[in-house]
N, C-alpha and C positions, 0 to 999 in steps of 0.2 A: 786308218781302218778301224773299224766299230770291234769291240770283241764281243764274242756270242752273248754274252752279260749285258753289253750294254744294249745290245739289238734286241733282246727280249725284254728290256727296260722299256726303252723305246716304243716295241710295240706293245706293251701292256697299258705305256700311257696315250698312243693312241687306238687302244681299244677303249680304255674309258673316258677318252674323250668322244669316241663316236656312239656311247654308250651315252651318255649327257648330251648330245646332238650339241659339242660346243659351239658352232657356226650357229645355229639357231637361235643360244641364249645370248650368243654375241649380240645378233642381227635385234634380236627383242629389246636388249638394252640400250642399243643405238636409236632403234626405232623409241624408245621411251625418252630420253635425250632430247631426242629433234622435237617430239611432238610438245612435251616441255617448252620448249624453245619459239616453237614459232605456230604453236595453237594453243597451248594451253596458258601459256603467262605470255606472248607475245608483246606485252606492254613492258613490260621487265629487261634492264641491261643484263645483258649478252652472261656479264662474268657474273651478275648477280644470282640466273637461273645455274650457270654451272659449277660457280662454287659455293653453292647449295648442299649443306653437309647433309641436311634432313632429307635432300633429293637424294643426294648419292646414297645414303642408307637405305633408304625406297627401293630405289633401282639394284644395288646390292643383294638386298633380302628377295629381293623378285628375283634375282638370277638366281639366287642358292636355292630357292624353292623351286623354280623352273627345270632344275640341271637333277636336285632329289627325285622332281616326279617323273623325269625323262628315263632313273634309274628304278624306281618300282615300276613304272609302264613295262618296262623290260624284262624284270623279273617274272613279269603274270605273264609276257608274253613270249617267255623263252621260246617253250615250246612249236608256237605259232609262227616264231619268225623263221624257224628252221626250215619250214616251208615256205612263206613268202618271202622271206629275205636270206638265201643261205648264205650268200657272198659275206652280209653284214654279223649276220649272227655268229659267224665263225673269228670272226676279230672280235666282236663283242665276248664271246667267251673265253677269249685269252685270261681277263678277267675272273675270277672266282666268283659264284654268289654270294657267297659270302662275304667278301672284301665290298663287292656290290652296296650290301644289305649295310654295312657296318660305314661307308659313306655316305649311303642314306640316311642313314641319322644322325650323322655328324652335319650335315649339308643342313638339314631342319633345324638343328638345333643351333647353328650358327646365324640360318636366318631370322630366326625369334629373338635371340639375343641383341642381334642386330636392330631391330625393330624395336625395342625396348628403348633403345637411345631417342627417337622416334616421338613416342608415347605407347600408352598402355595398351589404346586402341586400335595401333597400328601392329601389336605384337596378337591383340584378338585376331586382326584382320589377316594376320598372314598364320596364323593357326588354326584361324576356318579354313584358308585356302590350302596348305599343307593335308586338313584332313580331306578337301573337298579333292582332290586328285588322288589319294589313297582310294577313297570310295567308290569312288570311278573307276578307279583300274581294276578294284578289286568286286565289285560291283556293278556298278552302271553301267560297262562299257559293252556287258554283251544283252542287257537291254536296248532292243531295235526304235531307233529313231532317240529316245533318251538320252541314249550313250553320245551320241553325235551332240546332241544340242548343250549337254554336260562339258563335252571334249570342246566345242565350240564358246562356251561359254569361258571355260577357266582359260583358253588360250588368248580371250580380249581381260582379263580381269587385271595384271600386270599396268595396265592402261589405265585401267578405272582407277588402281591405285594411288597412279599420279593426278589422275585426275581428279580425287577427291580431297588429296592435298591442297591444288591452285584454286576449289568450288569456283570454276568456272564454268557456267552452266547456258552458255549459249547456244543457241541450236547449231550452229555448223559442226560443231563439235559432238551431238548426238547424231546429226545425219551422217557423220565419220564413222562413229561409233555401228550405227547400222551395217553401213556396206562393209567394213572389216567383219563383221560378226557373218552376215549373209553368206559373203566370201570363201571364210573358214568352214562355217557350218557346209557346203557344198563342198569343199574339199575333203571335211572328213566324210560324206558320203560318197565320194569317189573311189575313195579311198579303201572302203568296203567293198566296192566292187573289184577292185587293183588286188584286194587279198582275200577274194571267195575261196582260194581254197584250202587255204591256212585256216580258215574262220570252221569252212565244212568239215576239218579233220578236227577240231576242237569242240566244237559244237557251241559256237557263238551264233547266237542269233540275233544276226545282223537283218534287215530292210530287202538285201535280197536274198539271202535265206529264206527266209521265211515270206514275205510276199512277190519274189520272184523281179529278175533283174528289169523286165519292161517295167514296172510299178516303181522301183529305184531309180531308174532315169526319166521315169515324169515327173518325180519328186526334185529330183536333180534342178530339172527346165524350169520347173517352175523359182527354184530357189534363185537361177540364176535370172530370171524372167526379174524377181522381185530385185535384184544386184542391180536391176539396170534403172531401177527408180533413183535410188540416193544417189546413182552415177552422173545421172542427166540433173537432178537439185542441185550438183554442186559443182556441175558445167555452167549451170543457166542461172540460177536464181542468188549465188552464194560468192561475196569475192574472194576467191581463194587463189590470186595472181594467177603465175603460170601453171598453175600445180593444174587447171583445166585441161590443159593439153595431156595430161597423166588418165585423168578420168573418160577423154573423148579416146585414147588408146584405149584404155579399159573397154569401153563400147565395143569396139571394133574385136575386143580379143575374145569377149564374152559372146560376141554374135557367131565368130571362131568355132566358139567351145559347142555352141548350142547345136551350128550345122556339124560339127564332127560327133557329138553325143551319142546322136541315132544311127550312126554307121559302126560305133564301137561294139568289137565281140572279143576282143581276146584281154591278154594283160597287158600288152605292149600297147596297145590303141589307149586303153585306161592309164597307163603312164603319162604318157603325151597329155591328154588331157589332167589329170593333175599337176605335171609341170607346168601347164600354164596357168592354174590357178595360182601354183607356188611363185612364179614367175610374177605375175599381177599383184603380190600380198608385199616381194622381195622391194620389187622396184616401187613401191607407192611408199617404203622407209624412204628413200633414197631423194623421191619425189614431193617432199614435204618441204627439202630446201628450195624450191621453185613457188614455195608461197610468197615469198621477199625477195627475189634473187638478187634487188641492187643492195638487198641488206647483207644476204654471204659476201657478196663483193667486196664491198665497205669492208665487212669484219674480216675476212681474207688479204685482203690490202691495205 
């Protein structure tokens, strides 16, 4: 049996682990991993890409930046999520803001450090990006359409970081780079709609705020209109082995999303449609080992 001490232990560390969205920085560094592995150095033995100290540093310094901005996101948006998130926001504040605040800078300052081992330019690189989600939270994020494209953008940058590690600069690897980004950026505009009225009690001026929820889901159609280009390039034109059969489901989920858009009124309809974006973002980590699959096999066996 737990005594009260340790159950308030407990739940105070998974309040701040759902405070850092740990499952998320997990999935990010997995997904940073695989794509390492079998798109961006794919010519590279197996142990070579993974014991990769300047990689594992990389990916390291990305999660502790990741897990920091997931904890100032929080702090701007206490307030907000008490309305659209109460279930959450109430294990999150098990937490103290302060305890908060005082790991957020520990978390930064670990990641820069980190990066240093690195080079110089990868400690600039992750100290634009530490400032670049400070700014955003703190700033951009209740500018309409900016905020999104901001939010959208630092959430592929983790990526580009490994990626400019391997300068492997082939196009199947920018046509990636697109529909991840597209993907995103359309999620966090869903998203906006899923918390209208957290945002209306704060006075965030989001896309439908301010130009009204029909004008947010043509923006929407179209983002996802534009998802379905890189989807079908790298079905038809791009060999990317099985991982096709990932992108032809994609088709199929986005043509999904498109007919249920215009029937969506409430929050719960708006969930459902962001789970499947979230869903489409989850399984294309997972769906990268089907670029080689006789080569998991081999390495597996």
């Amino acid at each position: 049996m737990f005594s009260r001490k340790n159950k308030l232990l407990l739940l105070k560390v998974l309040s701040l682990f759902s405070v850092v969205r740990g499952y998320n920085v997990l999935i990010i560094a997995l997904a940073q991993y695989l794509a390492s592995i079998y798109i961006l150095a794919p010519k590279l033995p197996l142990g070579r890409v993974i014991l990769d100290i300047n990689l594992l540093v990389i990916v390291l310094a990305s999660t502790l930046v990741i897990a920091s901005g997931y904890i100032i996101n929080n702090f701007y948006d206490a307030e907000k999520d008490l309305i659209n998130k109460p279930r959450k926001s109430m294990l999150d504040r098990l937490v103290s803001q302060r305890f908060k605040l005082t790991t957020y800078f520990v978390l930064n300052f670990l990641a820069v450090f980190a990066a240093s081992y690195v080079s110089f330019r990868a400690v600039l690189f992750f100290s634009a990006y530490i400032f670049g989600i400070w700014f955003y939270s703190h700033k951009l994020k209740k500018v309409p359409f900016v905020g999104n494209f901001v939010s959208a953008t630092l959430a592929i940058t983790p990526f580009f970081a490994v990626f400019v590690y391997y300068k492997n600069f082939e196009n199947v690897i920018f046509v990636h780079a697109v529909f991840l980004f597209l993907l995103i950026l359309s999620r966090e505009m869903i998203k906006d709609l899923e918390n209208i009225s957290g945002d209306l009690a704060q006075n965030y001026r989001t896309i439908p705020i301010i130009y009204g929820v029909r004008t947010s889901k043509f923006l929407i159609a179209a983002l996802i209109l534009l998802t379905l280009i890189p989807s079908l390039l790298l079905i038809f034109k791009f060999d990317i082995g099985y991982m096709h059969y990932y992108f032809a489901i994609c088709v199929a989920f986005l043509v999904l999303f498109l007919l249920l858009l215009p029937k969506a009124t409430t929050k719960k309809h708006y969930v459902w449609l962001h789970n499947i974006l979230k869903l489409i973002i989850v399984a294309g980590v997972f769906s990268i080992l089907l670029i080689d699959i006789d080569l998991v096999l081999n390495r597996i066996l």
